[in-house]
C-alpha positions as CSV (number, residue, x, y, z in Angstrom):
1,X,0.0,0.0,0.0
2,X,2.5,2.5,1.2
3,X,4.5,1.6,-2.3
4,X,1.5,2.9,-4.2
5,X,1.1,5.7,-2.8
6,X,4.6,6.4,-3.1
7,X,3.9,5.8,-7.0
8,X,1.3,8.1,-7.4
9,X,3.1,10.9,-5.5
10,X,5.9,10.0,-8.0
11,X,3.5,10.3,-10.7
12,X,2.0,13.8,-9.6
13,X,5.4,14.7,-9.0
14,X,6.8,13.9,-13.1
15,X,3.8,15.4,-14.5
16,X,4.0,18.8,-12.3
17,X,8.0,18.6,-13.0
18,X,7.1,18.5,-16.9
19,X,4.8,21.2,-16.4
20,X,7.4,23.2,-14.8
21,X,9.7,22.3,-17.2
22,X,7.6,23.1,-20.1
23,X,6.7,26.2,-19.1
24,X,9.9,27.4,-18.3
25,X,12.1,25.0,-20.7
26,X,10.0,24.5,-23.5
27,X,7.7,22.0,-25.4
28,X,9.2,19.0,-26.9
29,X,11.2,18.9,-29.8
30,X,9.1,18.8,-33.2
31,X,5.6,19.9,-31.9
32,X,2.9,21.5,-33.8
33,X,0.2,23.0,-33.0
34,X,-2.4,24.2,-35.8
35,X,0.5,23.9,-38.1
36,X,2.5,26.1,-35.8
37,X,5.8,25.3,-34.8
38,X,6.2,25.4,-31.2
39,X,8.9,23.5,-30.1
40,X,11.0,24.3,-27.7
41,X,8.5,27.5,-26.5
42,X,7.4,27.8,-23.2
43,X,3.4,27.6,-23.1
44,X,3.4,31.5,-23.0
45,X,5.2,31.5,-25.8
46,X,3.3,28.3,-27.9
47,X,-0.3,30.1,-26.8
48,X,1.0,33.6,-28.5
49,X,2.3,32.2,-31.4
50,X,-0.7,30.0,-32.3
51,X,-2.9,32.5,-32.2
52,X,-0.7,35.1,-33.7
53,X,-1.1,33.0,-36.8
54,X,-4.9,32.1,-36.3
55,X,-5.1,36.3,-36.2
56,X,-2.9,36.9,-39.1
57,X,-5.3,34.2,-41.0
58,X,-8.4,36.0,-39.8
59,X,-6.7,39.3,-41.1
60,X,-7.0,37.9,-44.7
61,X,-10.9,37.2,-44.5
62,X,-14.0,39.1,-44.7
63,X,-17.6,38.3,-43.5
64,X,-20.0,39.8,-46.2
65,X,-23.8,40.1,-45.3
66,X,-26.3,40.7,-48.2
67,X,-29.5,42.4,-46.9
68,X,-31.0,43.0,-50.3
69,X,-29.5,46.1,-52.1
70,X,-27.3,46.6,-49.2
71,X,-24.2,44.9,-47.7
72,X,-22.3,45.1,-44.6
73,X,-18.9,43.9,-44.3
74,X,-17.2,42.8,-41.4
75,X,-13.5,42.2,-40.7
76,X,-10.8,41.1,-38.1
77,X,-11.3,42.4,-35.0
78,X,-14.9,43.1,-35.6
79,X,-14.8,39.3,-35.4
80,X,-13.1,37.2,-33.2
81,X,-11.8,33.8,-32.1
82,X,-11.9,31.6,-29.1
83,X,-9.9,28.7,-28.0
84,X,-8.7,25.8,-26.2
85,X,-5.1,26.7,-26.1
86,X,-4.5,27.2,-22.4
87,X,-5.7,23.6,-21.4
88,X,-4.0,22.2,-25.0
89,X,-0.6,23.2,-24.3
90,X,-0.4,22.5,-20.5
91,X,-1.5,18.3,-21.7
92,X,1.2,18.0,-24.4
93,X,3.9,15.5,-22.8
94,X,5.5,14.4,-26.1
95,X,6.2,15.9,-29.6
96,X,3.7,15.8,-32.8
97,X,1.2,17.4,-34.0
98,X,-2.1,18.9,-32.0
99,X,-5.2,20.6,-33.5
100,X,-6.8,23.0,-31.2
101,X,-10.3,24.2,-30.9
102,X,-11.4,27.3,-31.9
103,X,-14.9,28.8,-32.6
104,X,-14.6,32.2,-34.8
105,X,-17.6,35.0,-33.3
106,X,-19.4,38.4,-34.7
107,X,-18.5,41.0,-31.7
108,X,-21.8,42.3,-30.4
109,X,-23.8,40.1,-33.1
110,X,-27.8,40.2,-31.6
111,X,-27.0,43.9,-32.1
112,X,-25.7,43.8,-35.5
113,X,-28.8,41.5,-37.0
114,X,-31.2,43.0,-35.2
115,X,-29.9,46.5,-37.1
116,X,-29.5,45.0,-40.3
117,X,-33.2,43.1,-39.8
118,X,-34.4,46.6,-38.2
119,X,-33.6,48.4,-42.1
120,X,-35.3,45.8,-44.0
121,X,-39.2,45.6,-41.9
122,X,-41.6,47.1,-42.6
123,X,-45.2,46.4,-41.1
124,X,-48.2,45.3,-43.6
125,X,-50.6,47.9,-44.6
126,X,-53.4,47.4,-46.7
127,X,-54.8,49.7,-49.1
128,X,-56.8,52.3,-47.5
129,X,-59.1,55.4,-48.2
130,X,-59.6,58.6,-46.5
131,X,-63.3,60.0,-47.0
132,X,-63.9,64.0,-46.1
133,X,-67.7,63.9,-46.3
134,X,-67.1,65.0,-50.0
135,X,-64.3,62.9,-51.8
136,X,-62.3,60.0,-51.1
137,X,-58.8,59.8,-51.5
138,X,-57.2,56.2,-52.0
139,X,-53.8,55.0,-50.2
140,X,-51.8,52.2,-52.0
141,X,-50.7,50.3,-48.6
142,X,-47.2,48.4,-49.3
143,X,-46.4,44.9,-48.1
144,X,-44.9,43.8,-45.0
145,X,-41.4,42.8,-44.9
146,X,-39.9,40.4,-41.6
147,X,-36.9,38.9,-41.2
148,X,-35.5,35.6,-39.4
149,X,-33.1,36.5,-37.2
150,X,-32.4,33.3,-36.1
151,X,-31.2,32.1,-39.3
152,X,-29.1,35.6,-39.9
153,X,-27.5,34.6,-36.2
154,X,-27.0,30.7,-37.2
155,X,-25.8,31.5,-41.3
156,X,-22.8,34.1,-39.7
157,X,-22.0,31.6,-37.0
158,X,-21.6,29.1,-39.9
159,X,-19.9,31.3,-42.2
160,X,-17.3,32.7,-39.8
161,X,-16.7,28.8,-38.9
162,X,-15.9,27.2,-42.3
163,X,-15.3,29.2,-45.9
164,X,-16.0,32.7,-44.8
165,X,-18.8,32.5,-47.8
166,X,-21.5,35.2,-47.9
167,X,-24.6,35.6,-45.6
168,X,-27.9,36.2,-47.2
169,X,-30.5,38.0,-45.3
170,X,-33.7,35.8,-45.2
171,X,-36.7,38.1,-45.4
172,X,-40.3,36.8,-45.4
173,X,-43.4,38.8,-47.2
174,X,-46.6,39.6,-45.8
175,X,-48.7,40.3,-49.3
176,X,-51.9,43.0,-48.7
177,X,-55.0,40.9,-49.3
178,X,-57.0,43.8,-51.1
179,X,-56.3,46.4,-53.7
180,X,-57.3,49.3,-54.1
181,X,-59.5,48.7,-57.0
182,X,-61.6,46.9,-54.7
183,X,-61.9,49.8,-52.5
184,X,-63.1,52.2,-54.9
185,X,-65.5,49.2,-55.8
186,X,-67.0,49.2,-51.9
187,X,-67.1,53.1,-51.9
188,X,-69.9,53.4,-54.9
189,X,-72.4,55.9,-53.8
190,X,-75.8,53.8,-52.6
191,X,-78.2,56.5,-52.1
192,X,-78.9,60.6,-52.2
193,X,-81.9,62.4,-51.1
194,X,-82.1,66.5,-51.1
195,X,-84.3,68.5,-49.3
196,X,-84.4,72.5,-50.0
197,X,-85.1,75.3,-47.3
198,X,-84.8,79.2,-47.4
199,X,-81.1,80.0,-47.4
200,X,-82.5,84.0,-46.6
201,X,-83.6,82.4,-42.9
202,X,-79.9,83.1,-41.4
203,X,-80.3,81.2,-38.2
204,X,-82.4,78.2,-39.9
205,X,-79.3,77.8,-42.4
206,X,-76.8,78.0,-39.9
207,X,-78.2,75.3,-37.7
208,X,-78.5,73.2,-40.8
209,X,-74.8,73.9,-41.8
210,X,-73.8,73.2,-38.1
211,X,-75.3,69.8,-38.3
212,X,-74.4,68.5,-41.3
213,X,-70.8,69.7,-40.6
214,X,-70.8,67.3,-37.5
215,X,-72.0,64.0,-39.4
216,X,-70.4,64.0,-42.7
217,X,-67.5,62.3,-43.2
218,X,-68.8,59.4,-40.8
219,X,-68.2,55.7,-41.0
220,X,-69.8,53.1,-40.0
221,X,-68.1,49.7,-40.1
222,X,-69.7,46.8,-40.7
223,X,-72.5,45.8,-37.7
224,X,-71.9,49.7,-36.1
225,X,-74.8,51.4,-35.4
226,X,-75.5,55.5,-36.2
227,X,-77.2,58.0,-33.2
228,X,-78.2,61.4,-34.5
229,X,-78.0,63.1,-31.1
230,X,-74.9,61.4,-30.3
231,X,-72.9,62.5,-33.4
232,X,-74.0,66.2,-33.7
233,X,-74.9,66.6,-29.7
234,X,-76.9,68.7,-27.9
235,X,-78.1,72.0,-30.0
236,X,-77.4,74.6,-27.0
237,X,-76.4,78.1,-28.2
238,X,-73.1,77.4,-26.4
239,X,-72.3,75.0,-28.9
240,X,-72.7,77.3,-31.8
241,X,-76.9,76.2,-32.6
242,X,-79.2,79.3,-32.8
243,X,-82.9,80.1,-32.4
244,X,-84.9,79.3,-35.2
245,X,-88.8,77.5,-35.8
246,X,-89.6,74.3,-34.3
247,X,-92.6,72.0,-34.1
248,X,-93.5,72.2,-29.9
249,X,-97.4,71.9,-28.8
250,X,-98.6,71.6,-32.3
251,X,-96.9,75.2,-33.2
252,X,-94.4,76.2,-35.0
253,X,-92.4,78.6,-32.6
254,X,-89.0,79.8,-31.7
255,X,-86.9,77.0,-30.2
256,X,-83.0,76.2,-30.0
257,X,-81.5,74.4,-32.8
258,X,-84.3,74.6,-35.4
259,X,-83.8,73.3,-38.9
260,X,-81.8,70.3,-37.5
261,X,-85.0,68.0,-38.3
262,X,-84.6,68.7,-41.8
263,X,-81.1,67.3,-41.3
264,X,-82.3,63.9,-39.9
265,X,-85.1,63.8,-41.9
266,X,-82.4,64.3,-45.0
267,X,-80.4,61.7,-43.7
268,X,-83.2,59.2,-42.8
269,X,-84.0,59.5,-46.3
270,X,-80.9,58.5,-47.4
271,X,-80.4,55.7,-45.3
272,X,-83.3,54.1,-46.4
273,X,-82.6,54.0,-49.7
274,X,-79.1,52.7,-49.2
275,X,-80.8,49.7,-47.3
276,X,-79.4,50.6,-43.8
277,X,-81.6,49.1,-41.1
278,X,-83.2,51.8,-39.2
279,X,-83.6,51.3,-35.4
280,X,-85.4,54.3,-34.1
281,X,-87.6,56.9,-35.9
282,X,-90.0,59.4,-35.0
283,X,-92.6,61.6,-37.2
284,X,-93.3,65.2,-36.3
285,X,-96.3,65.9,-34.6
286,X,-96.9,68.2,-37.7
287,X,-96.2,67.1,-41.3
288,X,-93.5,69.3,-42.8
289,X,-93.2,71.2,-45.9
290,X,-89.5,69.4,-46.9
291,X,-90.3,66.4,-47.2
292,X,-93.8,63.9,-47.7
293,X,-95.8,62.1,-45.0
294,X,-94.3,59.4,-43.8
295,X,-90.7,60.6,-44.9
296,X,-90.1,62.6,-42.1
297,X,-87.5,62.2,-38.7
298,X,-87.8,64.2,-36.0
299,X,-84.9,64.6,-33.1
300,X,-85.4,66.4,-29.8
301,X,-83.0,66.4,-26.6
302,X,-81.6,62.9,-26.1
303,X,-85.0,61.2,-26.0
304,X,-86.4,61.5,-29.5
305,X,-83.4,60.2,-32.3
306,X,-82.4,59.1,-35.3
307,X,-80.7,55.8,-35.2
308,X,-79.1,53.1,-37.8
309,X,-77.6,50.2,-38.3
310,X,-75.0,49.3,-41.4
311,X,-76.0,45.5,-42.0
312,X,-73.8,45.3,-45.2
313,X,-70.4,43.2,-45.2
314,X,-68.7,46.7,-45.8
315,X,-68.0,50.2,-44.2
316,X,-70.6,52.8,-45.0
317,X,-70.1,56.3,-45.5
318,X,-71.9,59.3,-44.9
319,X,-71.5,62.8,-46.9
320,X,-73.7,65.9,-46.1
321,X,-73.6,69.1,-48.4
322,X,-75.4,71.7,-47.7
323,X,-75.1,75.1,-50.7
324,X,-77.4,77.2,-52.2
325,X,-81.1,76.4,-49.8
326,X,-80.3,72.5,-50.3
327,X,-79.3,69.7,-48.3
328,X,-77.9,66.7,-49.9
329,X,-77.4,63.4,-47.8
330,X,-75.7,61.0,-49.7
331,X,-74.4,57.1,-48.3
332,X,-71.3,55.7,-50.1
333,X,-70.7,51.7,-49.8
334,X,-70.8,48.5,-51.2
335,X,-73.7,48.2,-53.8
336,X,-75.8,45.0,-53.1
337,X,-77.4,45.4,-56.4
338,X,-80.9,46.6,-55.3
339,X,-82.6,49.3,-56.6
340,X,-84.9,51.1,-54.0
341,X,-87.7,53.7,-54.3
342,X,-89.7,55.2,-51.3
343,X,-93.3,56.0,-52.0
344,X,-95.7,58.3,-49.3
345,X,-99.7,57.6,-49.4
346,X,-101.5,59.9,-48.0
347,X,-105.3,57.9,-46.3
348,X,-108.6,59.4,-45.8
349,X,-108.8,60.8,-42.6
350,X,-111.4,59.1,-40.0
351,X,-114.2,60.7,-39.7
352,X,-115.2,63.4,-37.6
353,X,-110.7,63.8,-37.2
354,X,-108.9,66.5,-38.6
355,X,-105.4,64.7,-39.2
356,X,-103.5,63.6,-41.9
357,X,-102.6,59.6,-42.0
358,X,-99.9,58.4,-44.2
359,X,-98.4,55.1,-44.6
360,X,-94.6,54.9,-46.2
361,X,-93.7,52.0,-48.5
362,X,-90.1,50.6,-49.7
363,X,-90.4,49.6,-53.0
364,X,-86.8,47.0,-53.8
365,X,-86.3,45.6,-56.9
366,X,-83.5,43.3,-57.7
367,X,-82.7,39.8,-58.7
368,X,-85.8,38.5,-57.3
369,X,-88.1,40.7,-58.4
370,X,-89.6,43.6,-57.2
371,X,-91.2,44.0,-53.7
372,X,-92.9,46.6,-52.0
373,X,-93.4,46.4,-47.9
374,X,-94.8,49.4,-45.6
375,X,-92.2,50.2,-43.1
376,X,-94.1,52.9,-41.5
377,X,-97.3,54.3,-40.4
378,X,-98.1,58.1,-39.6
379,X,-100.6,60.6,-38.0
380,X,-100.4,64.4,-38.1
381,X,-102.2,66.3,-36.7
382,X,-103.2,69.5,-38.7
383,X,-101.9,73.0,-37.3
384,X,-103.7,75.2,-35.5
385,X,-105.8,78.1,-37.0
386,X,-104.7,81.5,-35.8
């Protein structure tokens, strides 16, 4: 027992004596590391001359990245090396050749792809149009543009550790699924309806103006639903609305905002012949002198309004004009092929009643034929005498 131990402490003993000696002495005779001569070098010595020459190799080689119409170059030291030398050189007990290991590295690479990747995106955006109430105005979109950075990160390591060849940037395209042809073909106009008023009535035209300012240029995607009163708001005079008629009591007197009715009505018009879905409606208690029985839509406050729904598989847009004593509503969208027509019938009156019953009908005609189907039924009264 005691003679093995004796032999390993002999043992521990030679190797750290060869260590000692090789550091200080030299390597044996005829060694090679990498190619490198390194005999008789201390391991100091063998370490900086094998990577002297692994540098001076580097030195001659380039790492070219192609990122489409651009390329970025890269040389020694913006790349690197690192080895095994340290451990290599302290293990080599007799003379021939050694191969370290050495892996060749981009300095601060996540940094440099994620640059080089930053360049080349782009996010997708489809084609898209802008509508001012009056005119739309139609936006070409461009395609989106990614790149895999993994494979930028894994093609450098790979070229930096065998023929120095040259990266390609992998890019991926995200193609717009519409164009804009088929935007200006879901922004044909679906309905207009006019109504006319007395332009020399300064604060009946400026609450019509104020109105219609507030609700054209509106869209309504697909399933979104309209409110009168919630677009143009409350018609106080601190908001800009003036005094004008109204319908209140069965009158026609001085009230806040008037003329806005012939804006809703306007619009109500308009919306039914686009084929909106109207939700809420109310007649006047009076029939007016804009529009027909049964054609009419009266707002008041936040309790009486004008609401709609765009059913179609497309946005809706809404355009008022309002020149010369006429207001134009008109709905811009995706046709469905239907041609509509609204017809007012004026009924007897009961007897004994001084009113004026209407019904309104929606006349459709398209593929299946034409039908016609009263959407409303109305009663106003007749104003009083003075």
């Amino acid at each position: 027992m005691k003679k093995l131990k004796a032999l390993a402490v002999l043992a521990l003993a030679a190797g750290a004596l060869f260590v000692f000696c090789a550091f200080f002495f030299g390597l044996p005779a005829d060694t090679y590391i990498d190619g490198v001569y390194v005999g008789g070098k201390s391991c100091k010595q063998a370490i900086a001359a094998v990577r002297g020459h692994t540098a001076e190799n580097l030195k001659n080689k380039s790492l070219v990245i192609c990122a489409g119409e651009d390329t970025y170059t890269f040389r020694y030291p913006e790349f690197n090396f690192s080895d095994d030398l340290d451990g290599l050189v302290k293990n080599i007990r007799k003379k021939g050749g050694y191969s370290s290991h050495s892996r060749v590295y981009l300095s601060g690479k996540e940094r440099i792809t994620d640059a080089i990747c930053s360049q080349r995106e782009s996010a997708l955006v489809e084609p898209y149009v802008l509508f001012n109430g009056k005119s739309f105005e139609y936006f070409e979109g461009s395609d989106g543009v990614s790149c895999d950075r993994a494979a930028l990160a894994r093609d450098i390591d790979k070229s930096l550790n065998s023929d120095f060849s040259p990266v390609t940037l992998k890019i991926k395209t995200a193609r717009r699924k519409t164009t804009v042809a088929q935007l200006a073909a879901r922004t044909k106009k679906l309905s207009s309806f006019s109504t006319f008023f007395d332009s020399s009535n300064s604060p009946r035209s400026h609450n019509i103006a104020l109105a219609s300012s507030g609700i054209s240029g509106t869209v309504l995607n697909p399933g979104e639903s309209f409110s009168f009163n919630s677009v143009v708001g409350p018609r106080t005079a601190a908001r800009g609305f003036k005094k004008a008629k109204i319908i209140s009591g069965g009158k026609f007197v001085e009230g806040m905002g008037g003329g806005v009715c012939q804006v809703s009505t306007t619009l109500y018009n308009a919306a039914v012949l686009a084929g909106l879905e109207v939700t809420e409606y109310h007649p006047h208690s009076l029939g007016v002198s804009y529009v027909a029985p049964s054609r009419d839509a009266m707002v008041s406050g936040d309790y009486f309004d004008l609401k709609f729904k765009n059913c179609t598989p497309a946005p809706v847009y809404i355009g008022l004009n309002v020149s010369c004593g006429r207001v134009t509503a008109a709905v811009f969208g995706l046709p469905d092929g239907v041609k509509r027509k609204f017809e007012s019938v004026t009924l007897e009156s009961p007897e004994g009643e001084e009113c004026t019953l209407s019904e309104g009908y929606l006349v459709e005609e398209g593929k299946e034929g034409t039908v016609r189907r009263l959407i409303r039924t109305d009663r106003y009264a007749l104003p009083e005498r003075e």
